[in-house]
C-alpha positions in Angstrom: 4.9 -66.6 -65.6 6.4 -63.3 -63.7 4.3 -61.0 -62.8 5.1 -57.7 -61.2 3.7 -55.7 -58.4 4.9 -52.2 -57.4 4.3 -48.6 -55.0 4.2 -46.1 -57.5 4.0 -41.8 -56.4 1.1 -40.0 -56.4 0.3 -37.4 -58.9 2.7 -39.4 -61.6 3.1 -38.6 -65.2 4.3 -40.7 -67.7 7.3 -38.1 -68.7 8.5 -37.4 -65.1 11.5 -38.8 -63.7 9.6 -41.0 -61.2 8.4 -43.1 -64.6 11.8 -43.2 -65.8 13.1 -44.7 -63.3 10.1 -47.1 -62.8 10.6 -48.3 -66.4 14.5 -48.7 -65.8 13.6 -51.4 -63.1 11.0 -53.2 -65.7 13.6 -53.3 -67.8 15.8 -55.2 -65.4 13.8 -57.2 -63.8 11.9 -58.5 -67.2 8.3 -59.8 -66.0 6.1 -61.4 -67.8 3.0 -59.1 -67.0 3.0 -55.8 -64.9 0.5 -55.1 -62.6 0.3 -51.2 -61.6 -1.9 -49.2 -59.6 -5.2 -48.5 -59.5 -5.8 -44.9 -62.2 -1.8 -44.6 -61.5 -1.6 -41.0 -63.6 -2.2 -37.6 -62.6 -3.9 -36.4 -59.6 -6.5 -38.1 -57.6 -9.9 -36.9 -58.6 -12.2 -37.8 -56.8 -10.5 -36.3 -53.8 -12.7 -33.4 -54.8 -16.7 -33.9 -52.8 -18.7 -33.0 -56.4 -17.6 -34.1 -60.0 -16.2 -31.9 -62.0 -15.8 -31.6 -65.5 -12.2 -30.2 -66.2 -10.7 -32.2 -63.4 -12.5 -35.5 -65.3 -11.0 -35.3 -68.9 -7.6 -34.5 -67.3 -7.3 -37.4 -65.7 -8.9 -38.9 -68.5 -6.2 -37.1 -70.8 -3.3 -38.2 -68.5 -4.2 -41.9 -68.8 -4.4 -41.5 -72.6 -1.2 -39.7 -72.7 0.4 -42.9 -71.0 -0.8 -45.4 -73.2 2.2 -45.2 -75.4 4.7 -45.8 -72.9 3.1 -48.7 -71.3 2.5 -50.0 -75.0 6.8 -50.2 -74.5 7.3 -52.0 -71.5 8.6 -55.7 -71.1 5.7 -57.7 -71.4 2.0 -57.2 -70.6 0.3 -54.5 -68.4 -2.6 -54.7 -66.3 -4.1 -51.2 -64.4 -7.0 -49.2 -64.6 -8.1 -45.8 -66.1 -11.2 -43.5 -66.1 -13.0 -43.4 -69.3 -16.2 -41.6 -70.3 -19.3 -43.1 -69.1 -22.5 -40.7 -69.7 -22.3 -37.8 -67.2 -19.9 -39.1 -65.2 -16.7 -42.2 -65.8 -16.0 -45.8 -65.0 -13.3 -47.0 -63.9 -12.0 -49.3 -66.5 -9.8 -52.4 -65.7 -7.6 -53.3 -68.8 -5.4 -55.9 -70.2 -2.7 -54.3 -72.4 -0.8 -57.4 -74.5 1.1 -57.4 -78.1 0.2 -53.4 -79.0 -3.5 -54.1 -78.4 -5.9 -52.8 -75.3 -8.5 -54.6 -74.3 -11.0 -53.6 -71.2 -11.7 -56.5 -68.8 -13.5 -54.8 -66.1 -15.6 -51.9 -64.5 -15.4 -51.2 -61.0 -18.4 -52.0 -59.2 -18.3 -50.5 -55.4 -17.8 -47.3 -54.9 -16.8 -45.6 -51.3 -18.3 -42.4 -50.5 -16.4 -40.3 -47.8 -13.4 -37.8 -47.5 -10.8 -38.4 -49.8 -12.5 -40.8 -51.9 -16.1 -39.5 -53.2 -16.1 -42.4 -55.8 -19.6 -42.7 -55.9 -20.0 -38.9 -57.0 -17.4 -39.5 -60.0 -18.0 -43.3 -60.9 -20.3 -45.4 -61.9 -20.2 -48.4 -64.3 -20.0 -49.0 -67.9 -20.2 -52.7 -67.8 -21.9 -55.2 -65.6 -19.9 -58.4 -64.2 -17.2 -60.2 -63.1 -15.5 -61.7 -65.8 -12.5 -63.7 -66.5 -9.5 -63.1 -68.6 -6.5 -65.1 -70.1 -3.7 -64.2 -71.1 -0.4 -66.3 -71.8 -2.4 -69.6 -70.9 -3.2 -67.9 -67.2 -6.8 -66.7 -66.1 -7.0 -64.0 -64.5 -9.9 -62.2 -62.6 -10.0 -58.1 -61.6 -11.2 -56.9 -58.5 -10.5 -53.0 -58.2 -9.6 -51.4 -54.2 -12.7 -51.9 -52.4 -13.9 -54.9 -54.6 -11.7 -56.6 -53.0 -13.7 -56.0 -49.3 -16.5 -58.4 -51.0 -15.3 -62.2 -51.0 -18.1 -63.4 -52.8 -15.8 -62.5 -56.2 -13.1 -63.7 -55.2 -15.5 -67.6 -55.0 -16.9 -66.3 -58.0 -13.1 -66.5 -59.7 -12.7 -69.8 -58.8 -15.9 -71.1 -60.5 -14.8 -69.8 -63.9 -11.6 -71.2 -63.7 -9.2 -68.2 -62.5 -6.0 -68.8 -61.0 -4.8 -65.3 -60.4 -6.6 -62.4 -59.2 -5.5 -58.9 -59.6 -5.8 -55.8 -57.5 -5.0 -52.5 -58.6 -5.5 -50.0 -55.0 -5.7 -46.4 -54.2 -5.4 -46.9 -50.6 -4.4 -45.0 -47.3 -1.7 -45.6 -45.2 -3.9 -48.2 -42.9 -3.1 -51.7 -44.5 -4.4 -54.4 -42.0 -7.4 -54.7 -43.8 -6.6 -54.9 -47.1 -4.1 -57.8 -45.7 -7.0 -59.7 -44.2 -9.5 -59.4 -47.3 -6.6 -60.5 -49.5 -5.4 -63.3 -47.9 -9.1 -64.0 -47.4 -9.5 -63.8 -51.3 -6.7 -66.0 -51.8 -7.6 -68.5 -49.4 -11.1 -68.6 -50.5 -10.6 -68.7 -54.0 -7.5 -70.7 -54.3 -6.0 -68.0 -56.6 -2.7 -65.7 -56.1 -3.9 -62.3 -55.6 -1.5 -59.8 -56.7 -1.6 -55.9 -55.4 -0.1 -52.8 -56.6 -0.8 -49.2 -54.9 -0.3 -45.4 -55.0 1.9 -44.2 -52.2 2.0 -40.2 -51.4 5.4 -38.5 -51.3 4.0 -35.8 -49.6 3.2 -35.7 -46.1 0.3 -33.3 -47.0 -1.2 -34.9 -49.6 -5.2 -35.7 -49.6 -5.5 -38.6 -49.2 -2.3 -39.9 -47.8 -1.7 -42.9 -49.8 -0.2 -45.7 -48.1 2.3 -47.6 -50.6 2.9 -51.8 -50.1 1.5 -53.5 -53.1 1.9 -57.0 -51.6 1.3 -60.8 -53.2 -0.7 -63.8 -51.5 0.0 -67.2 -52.5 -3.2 -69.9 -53.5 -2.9 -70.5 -49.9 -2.8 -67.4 -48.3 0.9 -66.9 -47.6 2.6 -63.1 -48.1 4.7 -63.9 -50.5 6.1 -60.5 -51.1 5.2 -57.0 -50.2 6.7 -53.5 -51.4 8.2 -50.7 -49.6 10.4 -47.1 -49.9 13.2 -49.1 -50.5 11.8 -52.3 -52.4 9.0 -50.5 -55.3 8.6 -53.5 -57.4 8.8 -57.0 -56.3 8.2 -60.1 -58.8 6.5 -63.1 -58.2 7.1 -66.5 -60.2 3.6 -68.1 -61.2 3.3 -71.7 -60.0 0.1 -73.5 -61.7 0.4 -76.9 -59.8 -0.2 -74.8 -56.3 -3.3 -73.3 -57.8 -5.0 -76.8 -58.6 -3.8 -78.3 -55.4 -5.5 -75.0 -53.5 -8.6 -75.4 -55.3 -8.9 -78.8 -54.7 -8.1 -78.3 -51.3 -9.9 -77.0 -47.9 -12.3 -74.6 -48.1 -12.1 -74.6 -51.7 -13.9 -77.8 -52.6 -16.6 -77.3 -50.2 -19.8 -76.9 -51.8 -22.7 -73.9 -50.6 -25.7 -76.5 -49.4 -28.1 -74.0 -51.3 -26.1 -75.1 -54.7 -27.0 -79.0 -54.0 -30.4 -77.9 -53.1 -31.0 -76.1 -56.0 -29.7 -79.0 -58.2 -32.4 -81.6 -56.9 -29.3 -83.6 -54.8 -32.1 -86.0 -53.2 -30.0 -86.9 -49.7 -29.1 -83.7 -49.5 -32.4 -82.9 -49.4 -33.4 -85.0 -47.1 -30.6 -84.3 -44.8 -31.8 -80.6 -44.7 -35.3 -81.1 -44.4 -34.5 -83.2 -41.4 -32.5 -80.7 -39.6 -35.0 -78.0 -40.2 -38.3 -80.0 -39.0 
């Protein structure tokens, strides 16, 4: 399997120029799935301190406007778009494959400070972490700052995932992200796969920092997206997931887990180290 990682501009619309060409390099470079951006249409809501009604259903109106157009690109498309969610709007995570949509997550952490006031415009529709297949690959979603929270990216690997997804709205500081992914990767024994907005504006708020990037099952950069390279593809390679998750740290098993199971020597062992 191909999959797709890109940069793509702030404030985009799915009739603009900036698409246009987008779609002209999906059409060349044929991938199997394409992962975009995290809400990739329109402006950046919740920018703004306080919710606010009009600004919600446009964004909302610009992700529904896309739908269409990402219904006719190569293959499948992963991303994320607000939807309605009581008085305010998750942030769904979907899967779109052969004409049909299908929601696979709801963003779960939610920063709170200038630039991004998530927590006053989001909160969730849906509980969990769950997995999704498509094309005889599992897949897991962890949206931006999910990914800051390793215990998913374990949780994954338990139910069988062997790539995770990413869709960011990040600033132009990238070390972190770096480190949590590679983190996830390593951790999980999964590829985790990352697209991002990137501001083409030196004045935009927030300044969005581009380089969607893509760690192997065992942590390596494999690629990473710039001004001058906006998608990149990786190939898929199945064996290197079950070697990873056989591997170190992978296998190891949380002593609480044994414990809880009734694994007598474990017990024993413990209860002897903390006499």
């Amino acid at each position: 399997m191909k999959i797709a990682i890109c940069q793509l501009p702030n404030e985009l619309s799915h009739d603009g120029l900036d698409w246009k060409r987008f779609v002209r390099r999906i059409e060349r470079a044929q991938p199997d799935v394409t992962v975009l951006n995290e809400i990739p249409f329109g402006p950046w809501i919740s920018r703004e301190p306080a919710f606010d009604e009009y600004l919600a259903a446009e964004s909302i109106e610009a992700h529904a406007a896309a739908l269409p157009v990402l219904h006719d690109l190569p293959g499948a498309v992963i991303a994320s778009r607000p939807v309605r969610n009581r008085d305010r709007l998750a942030n769904e995570g979907f899967l779109l494959a052969g004409g049909s949509y299908r929601a696979v997550h709801h963003k779960q952490y939610f920063p709170q400070e200038p630039g991004f006031f998530e927590a006053a415009w989001f909160g969730s529709g849906r509980a969990g972490f769950e997995t999704f297949d498509h094309a005889g690959v599992r897949f897991g979603m962890l949206l931006c700052t999910e990914i800051m929270f390793n215990e998913w990216a374990r949780h994954y690997r338990r139910r069988g995932a062997q790539v995770i997804v990413l869709p960011r709205a990040s600033g132009t500081s990238t070390a972190a992200w770096h480190t949590a992914a590679r983190m996830a990767a390593i951790v999980s024994g999964c590829y985790v796969l990352s697209s991002n907005r990137v501001s083409t504006h030196l004045d935009d708020e927030p300044l969005f920092g581009g380089v969607g990037f893509a760690y192997s099952p065992t942590g390596d950069l494999l690629q990473e997206t710039s001004d001058g390279l906006p998608l990149a593809v990786v190939e898929i390679d199945l064996d290197l997931v079950k070697r990873a998750q056989r591997g170190y740290p992978c296998y190891v098993r949380e002593l609480g887990d044994d414990l809880k199971a009734g694994t007598p020597h474990l017990s024993s062992a413990f209860d002897t180290l903390t006499i």
